[in-house]
Short mmCIF file of the C-alpha atoms (twelve columns), coordinates in Angstrom:
data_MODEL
# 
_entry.id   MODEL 
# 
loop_
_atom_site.group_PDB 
_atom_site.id 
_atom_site.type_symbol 
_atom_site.label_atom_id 
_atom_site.label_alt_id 
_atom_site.label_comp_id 
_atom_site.label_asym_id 
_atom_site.label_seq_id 
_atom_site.Cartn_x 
_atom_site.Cartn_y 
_atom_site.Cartn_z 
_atom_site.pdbx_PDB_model_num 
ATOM 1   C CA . UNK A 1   39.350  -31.492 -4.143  1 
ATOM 2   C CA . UNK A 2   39.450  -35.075 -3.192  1 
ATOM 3   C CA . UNK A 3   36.261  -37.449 -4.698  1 
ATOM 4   C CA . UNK A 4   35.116  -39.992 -2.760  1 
ATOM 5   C CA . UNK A 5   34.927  -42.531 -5.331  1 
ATOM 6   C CA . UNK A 6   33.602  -45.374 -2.707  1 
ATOM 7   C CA . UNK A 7   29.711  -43.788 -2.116  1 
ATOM 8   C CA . UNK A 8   29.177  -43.522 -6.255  1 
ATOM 9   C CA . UNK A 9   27.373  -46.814 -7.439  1 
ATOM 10  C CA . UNK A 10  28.754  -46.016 -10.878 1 
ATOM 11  C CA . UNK A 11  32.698  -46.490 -9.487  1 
ATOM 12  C CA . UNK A 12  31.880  -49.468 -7.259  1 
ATOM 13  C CA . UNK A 13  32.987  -52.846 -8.296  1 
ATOM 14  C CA . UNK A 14  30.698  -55.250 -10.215 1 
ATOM 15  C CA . UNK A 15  30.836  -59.172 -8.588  1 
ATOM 16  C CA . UNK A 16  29.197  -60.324 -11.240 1 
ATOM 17  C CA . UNK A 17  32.374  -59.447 -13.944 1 
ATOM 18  C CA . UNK A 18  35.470  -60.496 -11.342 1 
ATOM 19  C CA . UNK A 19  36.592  -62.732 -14.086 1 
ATOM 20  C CA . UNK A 20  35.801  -61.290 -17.022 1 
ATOM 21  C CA . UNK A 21  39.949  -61.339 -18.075 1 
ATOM 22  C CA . UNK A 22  39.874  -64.656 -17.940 1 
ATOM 23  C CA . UNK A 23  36.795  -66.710 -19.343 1 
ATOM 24  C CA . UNK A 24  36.178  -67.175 -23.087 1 
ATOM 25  C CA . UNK A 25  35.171  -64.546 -25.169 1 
ATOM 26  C CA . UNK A 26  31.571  -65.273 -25.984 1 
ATOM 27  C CA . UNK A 27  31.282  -65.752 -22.023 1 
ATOM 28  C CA . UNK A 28  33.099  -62.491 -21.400 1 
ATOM 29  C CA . UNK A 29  30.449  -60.511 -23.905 1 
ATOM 30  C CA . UNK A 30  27.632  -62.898 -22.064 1 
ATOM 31  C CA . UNK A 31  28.582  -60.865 -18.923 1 
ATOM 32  C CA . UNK A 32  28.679  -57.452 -20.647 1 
ATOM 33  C CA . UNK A 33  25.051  -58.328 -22.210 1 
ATOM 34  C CA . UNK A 34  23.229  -59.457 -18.676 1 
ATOM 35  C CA . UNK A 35  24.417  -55.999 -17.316 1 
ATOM 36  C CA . UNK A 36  23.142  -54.175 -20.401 1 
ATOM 37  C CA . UNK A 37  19.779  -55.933 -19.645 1 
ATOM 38  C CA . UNK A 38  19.902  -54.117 -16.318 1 
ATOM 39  C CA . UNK A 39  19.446  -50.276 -18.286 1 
ATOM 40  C CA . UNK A 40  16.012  -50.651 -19.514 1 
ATOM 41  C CA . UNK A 41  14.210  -51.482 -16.305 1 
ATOM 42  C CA . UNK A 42  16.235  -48.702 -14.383 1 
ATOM 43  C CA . UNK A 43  15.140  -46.112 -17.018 1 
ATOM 44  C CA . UNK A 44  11.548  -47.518 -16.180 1 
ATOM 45  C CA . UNK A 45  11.869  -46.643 -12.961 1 
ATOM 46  C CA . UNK A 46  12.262  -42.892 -13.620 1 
ATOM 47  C CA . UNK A 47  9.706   -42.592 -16.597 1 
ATOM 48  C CA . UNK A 48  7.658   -40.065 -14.094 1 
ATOM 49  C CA . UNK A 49  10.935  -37.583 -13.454 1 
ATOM 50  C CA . UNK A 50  11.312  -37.877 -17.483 1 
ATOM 51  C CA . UNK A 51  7.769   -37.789 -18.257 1 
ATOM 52  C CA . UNK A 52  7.912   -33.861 -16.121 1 
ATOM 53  C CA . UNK A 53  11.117  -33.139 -18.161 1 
ATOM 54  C CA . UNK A 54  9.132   -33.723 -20.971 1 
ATOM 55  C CA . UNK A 55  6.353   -31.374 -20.137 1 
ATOM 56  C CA . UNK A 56  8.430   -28.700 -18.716 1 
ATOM 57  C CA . UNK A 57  10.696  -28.765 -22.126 1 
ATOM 58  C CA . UNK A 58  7.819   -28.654 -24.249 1 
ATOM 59  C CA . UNK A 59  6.576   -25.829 -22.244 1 
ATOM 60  C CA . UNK A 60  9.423   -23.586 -22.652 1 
ATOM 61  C CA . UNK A 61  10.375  -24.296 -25.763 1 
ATOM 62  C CA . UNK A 62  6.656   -23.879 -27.056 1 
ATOM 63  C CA . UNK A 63  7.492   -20.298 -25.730 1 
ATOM 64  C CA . UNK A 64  10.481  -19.459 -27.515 1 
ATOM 65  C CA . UNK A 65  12.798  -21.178 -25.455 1 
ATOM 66  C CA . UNK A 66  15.921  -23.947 -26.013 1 
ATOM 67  C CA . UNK A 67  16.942  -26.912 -24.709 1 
ATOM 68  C CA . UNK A 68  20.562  -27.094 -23.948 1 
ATOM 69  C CA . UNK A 69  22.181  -29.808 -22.944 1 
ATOM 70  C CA . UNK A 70  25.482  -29.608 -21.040 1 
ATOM 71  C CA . UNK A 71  28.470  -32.613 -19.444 1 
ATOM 72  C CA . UNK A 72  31.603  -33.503 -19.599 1 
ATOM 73  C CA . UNK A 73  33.633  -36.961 -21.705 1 
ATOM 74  C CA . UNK A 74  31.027  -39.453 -22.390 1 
ATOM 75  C CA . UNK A 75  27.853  -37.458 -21.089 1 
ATOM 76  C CA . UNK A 76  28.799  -34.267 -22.827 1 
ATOM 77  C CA . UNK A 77  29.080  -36.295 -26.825 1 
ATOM 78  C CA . UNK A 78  25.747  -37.594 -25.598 1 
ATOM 79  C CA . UNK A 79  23.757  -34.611 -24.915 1 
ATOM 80  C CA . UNK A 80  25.866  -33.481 -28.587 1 
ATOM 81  C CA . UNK A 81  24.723  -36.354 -30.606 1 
ATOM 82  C CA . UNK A 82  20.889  -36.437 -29.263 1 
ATOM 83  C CA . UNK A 83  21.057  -31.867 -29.934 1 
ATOM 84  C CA . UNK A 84  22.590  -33.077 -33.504 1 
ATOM 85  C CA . UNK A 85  19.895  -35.161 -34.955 1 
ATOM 86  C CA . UNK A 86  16.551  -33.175 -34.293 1 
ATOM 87  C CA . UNK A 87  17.394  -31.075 -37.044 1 
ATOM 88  C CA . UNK A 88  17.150  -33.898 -39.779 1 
ATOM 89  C CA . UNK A 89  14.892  -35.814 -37.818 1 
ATOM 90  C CA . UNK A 90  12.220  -33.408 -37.255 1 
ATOM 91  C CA . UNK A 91  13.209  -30.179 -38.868 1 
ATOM 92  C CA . UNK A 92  13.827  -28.088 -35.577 1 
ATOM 93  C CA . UNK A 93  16.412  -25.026 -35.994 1 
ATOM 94  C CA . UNK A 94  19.936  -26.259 -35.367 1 
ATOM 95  C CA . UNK A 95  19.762  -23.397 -32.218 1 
ATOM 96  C CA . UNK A 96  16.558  -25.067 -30.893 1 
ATOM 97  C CA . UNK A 97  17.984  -28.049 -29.279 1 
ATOM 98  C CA . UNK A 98  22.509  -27.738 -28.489 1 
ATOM 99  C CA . UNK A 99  24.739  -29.609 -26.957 1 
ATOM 100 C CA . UNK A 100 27.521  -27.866 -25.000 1 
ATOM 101 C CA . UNK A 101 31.009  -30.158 -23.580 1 
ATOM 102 C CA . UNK A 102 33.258  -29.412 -21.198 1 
ATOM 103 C CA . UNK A 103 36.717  -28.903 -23.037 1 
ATOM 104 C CA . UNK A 104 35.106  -27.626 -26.213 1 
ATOM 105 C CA . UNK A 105 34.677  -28.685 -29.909 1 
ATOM 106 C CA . UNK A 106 38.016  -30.384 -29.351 1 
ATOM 107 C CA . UNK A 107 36.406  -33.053 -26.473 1 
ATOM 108 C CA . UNK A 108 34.181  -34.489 -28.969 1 
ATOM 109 C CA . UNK A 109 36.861  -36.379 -30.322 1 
ATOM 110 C CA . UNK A 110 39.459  -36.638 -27.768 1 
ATOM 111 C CA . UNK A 111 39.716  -36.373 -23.932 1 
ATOM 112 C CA . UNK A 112 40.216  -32.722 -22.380 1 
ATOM 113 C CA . UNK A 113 42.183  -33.447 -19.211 1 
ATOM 114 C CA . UNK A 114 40.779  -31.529 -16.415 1 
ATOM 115 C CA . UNK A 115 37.800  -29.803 -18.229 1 
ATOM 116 C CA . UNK A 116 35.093  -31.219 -16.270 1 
ATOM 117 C CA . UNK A 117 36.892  -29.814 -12.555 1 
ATOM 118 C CA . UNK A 118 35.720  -26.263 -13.585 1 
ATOM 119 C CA . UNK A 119 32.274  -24.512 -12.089 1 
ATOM 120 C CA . UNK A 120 33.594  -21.059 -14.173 1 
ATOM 121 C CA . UNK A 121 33.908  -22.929 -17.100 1 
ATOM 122 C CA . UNK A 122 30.693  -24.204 -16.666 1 
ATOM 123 C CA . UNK A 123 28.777  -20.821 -16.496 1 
ATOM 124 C CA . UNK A 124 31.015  -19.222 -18.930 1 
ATOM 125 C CA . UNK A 125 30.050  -21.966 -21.534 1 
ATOM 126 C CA . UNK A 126 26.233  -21.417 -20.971 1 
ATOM 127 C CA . UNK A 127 26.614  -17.775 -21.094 1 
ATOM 128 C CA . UNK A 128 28.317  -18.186 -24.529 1 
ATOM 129 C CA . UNK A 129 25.348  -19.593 -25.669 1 
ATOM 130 C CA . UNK A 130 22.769  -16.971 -23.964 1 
ATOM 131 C CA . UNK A 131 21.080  -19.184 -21.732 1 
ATOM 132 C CA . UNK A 132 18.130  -17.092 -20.660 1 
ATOM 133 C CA . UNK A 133 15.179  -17.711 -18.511 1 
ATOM 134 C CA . UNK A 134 12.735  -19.167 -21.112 1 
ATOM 135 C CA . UNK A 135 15.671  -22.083 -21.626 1 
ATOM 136 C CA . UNK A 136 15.939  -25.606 -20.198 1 
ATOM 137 C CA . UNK A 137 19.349  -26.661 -19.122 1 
ATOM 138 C CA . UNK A 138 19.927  -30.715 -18.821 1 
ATOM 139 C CA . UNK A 139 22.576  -31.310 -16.739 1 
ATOM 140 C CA . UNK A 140 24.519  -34.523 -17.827 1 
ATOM 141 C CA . UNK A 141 27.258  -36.922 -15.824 1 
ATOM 142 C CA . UNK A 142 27.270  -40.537 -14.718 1 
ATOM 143 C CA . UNK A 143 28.397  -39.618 -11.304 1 
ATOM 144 C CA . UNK A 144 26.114  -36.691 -10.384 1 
ATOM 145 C CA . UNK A 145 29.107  -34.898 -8.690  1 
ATOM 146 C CA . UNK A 146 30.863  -32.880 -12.008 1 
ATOM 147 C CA . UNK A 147 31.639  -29.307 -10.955 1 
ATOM 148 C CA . UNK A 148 31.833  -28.152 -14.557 1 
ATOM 149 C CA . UNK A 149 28.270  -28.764 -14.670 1 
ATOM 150 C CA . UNK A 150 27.054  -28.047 -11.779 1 
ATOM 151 C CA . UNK A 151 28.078  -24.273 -11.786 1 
ATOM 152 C CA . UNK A 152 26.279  -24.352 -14.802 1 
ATOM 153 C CA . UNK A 153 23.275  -25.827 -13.023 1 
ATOM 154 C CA . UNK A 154 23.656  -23.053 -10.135 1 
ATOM 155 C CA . UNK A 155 24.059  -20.107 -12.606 1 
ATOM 156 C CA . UNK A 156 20.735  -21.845 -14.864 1 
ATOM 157 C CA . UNK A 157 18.636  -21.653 -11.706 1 
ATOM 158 C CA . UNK A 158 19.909  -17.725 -11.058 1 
ATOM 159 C CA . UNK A 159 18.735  -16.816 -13.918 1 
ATOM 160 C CA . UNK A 160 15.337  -18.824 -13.638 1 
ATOM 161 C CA . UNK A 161 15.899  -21.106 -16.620 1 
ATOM 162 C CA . UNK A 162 14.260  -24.779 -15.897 1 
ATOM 163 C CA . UNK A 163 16.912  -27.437 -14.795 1 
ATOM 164 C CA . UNK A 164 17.124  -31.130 -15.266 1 
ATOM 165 C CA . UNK A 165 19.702  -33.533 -13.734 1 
ATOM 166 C CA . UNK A 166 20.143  -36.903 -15.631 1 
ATOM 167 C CA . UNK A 167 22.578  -39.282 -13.968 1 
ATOM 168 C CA . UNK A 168 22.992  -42.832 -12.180 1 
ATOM 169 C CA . UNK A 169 23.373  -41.756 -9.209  1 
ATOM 170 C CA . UNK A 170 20.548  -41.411 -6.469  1 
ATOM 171 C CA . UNK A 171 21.312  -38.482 -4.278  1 
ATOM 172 C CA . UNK A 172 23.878  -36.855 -5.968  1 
ATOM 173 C CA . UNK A 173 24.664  -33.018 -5.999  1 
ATOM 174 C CA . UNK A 174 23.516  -32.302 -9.136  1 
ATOM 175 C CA . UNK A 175 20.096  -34.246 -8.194  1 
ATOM 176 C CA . UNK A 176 20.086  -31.488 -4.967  1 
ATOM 177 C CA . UNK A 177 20.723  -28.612 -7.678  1 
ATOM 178 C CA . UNK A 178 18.178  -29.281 -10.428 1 
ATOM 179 C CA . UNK A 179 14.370  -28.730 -10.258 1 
ATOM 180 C CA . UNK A 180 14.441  -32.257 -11.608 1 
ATOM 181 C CA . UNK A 181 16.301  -35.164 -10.946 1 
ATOM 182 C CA . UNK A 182 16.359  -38.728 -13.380 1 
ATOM 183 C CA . UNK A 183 18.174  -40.885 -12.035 1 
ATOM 184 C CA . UNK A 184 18.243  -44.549 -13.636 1 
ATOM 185 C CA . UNK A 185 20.688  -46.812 -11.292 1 
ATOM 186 C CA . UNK A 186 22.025  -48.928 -13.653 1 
ATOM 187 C CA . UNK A 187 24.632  -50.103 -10.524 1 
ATOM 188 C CA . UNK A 188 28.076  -50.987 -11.060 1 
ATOM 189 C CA . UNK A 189 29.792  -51.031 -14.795 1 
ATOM 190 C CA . UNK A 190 31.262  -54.679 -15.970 1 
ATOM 191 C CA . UNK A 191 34.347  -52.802 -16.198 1 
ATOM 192 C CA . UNK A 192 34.730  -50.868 -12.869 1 
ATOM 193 C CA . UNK A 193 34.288  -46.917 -13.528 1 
ATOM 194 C CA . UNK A 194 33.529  -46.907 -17.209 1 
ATOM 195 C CA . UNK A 195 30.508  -45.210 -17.267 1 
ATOM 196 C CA . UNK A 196 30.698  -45.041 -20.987 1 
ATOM 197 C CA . UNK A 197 29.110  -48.606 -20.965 1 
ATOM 198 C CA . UNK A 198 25.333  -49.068 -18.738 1 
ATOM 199 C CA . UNK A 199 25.578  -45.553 -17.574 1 
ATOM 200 C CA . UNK A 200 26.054  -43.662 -21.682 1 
ATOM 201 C CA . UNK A 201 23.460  -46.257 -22.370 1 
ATOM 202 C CA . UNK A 202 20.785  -45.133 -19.794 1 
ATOM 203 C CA . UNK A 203 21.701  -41.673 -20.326 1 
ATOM 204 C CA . UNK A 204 21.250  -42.297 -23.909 1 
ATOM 205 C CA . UNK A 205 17.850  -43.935 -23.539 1 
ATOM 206 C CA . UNK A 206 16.577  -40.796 -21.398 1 
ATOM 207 C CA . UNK A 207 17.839  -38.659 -24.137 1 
ATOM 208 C CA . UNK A 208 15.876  -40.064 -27.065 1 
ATOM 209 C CA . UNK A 209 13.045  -39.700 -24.691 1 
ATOM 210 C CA . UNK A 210 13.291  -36.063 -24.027 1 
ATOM 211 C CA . UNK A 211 13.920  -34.861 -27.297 1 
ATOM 212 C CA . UNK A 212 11.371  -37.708 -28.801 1 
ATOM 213 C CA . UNK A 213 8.594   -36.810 -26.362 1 
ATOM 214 C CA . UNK A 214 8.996   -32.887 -27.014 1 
ATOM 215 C CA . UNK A 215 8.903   -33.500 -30.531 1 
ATOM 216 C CA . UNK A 216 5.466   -35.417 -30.398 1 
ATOM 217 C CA . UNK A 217 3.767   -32.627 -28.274 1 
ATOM 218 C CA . UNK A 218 5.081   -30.135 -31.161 1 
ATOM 219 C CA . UNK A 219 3.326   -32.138 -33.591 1 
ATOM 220 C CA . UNK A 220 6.287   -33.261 -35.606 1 
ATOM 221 C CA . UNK A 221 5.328   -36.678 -35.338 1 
ATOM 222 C CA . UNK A 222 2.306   -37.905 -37.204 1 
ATOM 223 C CA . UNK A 223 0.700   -40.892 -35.513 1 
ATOM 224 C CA . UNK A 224 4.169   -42.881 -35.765 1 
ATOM 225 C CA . UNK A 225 6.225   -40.627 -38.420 1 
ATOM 226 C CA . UNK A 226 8.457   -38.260 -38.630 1 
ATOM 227 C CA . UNK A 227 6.122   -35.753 -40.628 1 
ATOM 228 C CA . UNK A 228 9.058   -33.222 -40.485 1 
ATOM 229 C CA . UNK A 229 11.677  -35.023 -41.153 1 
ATOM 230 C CA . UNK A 230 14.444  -32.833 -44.121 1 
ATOM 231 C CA . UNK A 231 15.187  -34.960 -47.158 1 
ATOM 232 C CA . UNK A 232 18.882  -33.478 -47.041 1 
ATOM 233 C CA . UNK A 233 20.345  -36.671 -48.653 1 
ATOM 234 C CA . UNK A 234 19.087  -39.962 -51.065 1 
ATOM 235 C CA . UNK A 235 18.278  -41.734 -47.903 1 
ATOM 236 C CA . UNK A 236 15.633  -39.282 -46.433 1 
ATOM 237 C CA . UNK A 237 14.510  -38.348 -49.835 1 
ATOM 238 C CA . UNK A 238 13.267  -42.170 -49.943 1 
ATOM 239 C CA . UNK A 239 11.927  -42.089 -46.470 1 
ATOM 240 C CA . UNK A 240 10.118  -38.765 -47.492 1 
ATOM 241 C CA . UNK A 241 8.300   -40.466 -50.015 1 
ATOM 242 C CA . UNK A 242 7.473   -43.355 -48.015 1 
ATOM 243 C CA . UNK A 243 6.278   -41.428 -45.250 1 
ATOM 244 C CA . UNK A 244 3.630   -39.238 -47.839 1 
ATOM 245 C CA . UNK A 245 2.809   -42.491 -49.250 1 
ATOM 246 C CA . UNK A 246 1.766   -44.650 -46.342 1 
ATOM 247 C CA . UNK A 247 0.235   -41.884 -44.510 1 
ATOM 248 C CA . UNK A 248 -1.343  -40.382 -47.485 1 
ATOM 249 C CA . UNK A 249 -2.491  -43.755 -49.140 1 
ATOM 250 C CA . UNK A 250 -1.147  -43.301 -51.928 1 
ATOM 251 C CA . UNK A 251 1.102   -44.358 -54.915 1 
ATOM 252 C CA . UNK A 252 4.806   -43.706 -54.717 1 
ATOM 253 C CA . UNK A 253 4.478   -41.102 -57.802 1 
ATOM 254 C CA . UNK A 254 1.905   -39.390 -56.403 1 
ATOM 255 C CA . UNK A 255 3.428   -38.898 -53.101 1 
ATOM 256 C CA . UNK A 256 6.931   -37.658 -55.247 1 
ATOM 257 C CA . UNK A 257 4.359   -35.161 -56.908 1 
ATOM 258 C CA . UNK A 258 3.411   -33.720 -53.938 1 
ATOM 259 C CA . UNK A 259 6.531   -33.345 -52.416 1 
ATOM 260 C CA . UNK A 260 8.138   -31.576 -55.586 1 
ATOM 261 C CA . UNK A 261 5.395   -29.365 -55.648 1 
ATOM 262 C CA . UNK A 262 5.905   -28.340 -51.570 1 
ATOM 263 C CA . UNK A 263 9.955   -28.448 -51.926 1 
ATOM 264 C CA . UNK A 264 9.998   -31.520 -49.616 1 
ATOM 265 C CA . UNK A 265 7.399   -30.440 -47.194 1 
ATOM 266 C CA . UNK A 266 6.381   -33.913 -45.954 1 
ATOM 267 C CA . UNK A 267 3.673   -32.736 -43.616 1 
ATOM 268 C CA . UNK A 268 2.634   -30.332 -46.068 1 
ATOM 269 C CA . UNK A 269 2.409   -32.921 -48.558 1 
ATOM 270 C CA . UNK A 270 0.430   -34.888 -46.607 1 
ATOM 271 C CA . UNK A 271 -2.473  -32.812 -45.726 1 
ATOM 272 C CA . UNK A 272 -2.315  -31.637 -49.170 1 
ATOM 273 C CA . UNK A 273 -3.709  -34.835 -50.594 1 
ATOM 274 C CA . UNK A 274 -5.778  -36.110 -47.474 1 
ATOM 275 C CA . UNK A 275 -7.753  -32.620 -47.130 1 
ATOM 276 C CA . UNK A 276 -7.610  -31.729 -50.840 1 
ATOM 277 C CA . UNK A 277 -7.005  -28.405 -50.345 1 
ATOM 278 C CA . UNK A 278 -4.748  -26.571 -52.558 1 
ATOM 279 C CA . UNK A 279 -0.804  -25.828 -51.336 1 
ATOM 280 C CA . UNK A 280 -1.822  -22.435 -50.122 1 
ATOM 281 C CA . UNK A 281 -4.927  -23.252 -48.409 1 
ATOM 282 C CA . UNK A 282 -3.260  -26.595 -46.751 1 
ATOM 283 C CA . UNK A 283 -0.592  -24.166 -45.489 1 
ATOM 284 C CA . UNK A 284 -2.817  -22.149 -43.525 1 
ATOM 285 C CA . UNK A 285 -4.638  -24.527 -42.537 1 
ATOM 286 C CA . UNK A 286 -1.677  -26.309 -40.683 1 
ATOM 287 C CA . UNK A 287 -0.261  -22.861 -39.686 1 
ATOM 288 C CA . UNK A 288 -3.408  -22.466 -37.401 1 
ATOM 289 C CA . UNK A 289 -3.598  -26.106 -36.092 1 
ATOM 290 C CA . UNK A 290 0.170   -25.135 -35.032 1 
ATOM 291 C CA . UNK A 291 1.404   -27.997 -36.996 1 
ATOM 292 C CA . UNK A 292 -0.541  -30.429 -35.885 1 
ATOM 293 C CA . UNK A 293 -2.029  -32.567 -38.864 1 
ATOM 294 C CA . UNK A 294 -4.496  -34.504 -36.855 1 
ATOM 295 C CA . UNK A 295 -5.962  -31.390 -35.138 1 
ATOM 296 C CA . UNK A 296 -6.185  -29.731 -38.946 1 
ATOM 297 C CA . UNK A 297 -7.625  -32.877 -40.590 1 
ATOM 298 C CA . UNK A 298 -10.779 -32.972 -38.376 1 
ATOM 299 C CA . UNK A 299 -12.749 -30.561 -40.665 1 
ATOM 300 C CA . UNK A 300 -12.010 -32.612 -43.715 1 
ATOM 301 C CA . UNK A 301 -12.521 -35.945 -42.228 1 
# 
């Protein structure tokens, strides 16, 4: 199948970066920096289409759903990376939020030739994984036009799982397949075609949205921070303990004190010692406010 690489805004050719092989080199990254200044106001555009992601995630996954996100090169290590980090960051099940690429463990690290061309593959990667209709599938790719996820798409919308399209391209097929369609037009790369520069950057931006925004209506975020966050290494054991202790008010030794005696339960922790109530009794507590410390704090406030 032939691609028509002249109506994508993502292959076109950038005027502004004609002579970027041939000006100095702080000039040449001057170039690459005024285009990167384009991404944040293009994401702004679509913070309505993201903001209904967000609320149709947090739906399904408040239901015992997933969110799965699925692409090809660049887009696919994306969705990965983004599905990879909410389990330190805010304690979710490593099966909550995945990241599925076209080509397999083996494309995170190097290019699978020919992966991406695929609608099968597509399906039979998301039926691997069980995609069922409580699930949200977020399609990912630059161009908006990537058959491997697309069938994937198509299958996700058989089966009456929610579908989201991020790309950066307005119109494309994948924006025709999904229920919703973000579309930041971050316009043509410095270097023609590689969409691993403004267009990974946008789609990265939306990403730390999605998962950030669903993870705030959970109540894993407490005002500012991350209130569920693991202390699986010396780094987040120090961030636990600064997190108990600013929110908390309290000394560094007490908030280490608390934590010990809830295993590392930094939410836990903190209602502990800002209710008073005893481990047990904070537990419950939270358990019935679903999590949320501000809702369970009103009656001790």
């Amino acid at each position: 199948m032939k691609v028509d690489l002249d109506k994508l805004i993502t292959e076109s050719r950038n005027n502004n970066t004609v002579d970027i092989d041939s000006v100095s080199t702080v000039e040449m990254l001057r170039m690459i920096n005024n285009e990167d200044k384009i991404v944040a106001y293009a994401v702004e555009k679509e913070l309505e289409r993201i903001a209904e992601a967000v609320d149709i995630i947090h739906e399904r996954l408040s239901k015992g759903g997933r969110l799965i996100y699925i692409g090809a090169g660049t887009s696919g290590r994306l969705g990965i990376v983004d599905a990879s980090e909410c389990p330190p960051t805010f304690g979710t099940d490593p099966e909550l939020v995945q990241g599925i690429i076209a080509g397999g463990r083996n494309a995170v690290f190097k290019s699978v030739e020919g992966a991406e061309d695929n609608n099968n593959e597509g399906i039979a990667d998301v039926k691997s994984v069980g995609l069922c209709e409580k699930d949200v599938l977020v399609g990912l790719a630059a161009s908006g036009r990537t058959p491997y996820v697309i069938g994937a798409l198509e299958y996700a919308n058989e089966i009456s799982a929610a579908t989201v399209a991020v790309t950066c391209n307005p119109n494309s097929e994948m924006a025709q397949v999904a229920q919703i369609s973000i579309a930041p037009v971050v316009g043509p790369e410095a270097i023609t075609g590689s969409t691993r520069m403004k267009a990974g950057t946008a789609q990265k931006l939306v990403l730390n949205m999605l998962t950030t925004g669903v993870m705030v209506k959970l109540g894993k975020v407490y005002e500012n921070l991350m209130v569920d966050v693991k202390a699986s290494n010396i780094k987040l054991t120090e961030r636990a303990k600064k997190i108990v202790s600013q929110c908390a008010g309290v000394e560094e030794a007490a908030a280490k004190k608390a934590l010990e005696e809830t295993d590392y339960d930094v939410k836990l922790a903190i209602f502990m010692i800002k209710s008073g109530l005893s481990k047990e009794d904070a537990r419950k507590e939270l358990d019935e406010n679903k999590g949320f410390i501000k809702k369970a704090l009103q009656n001790y406030l």
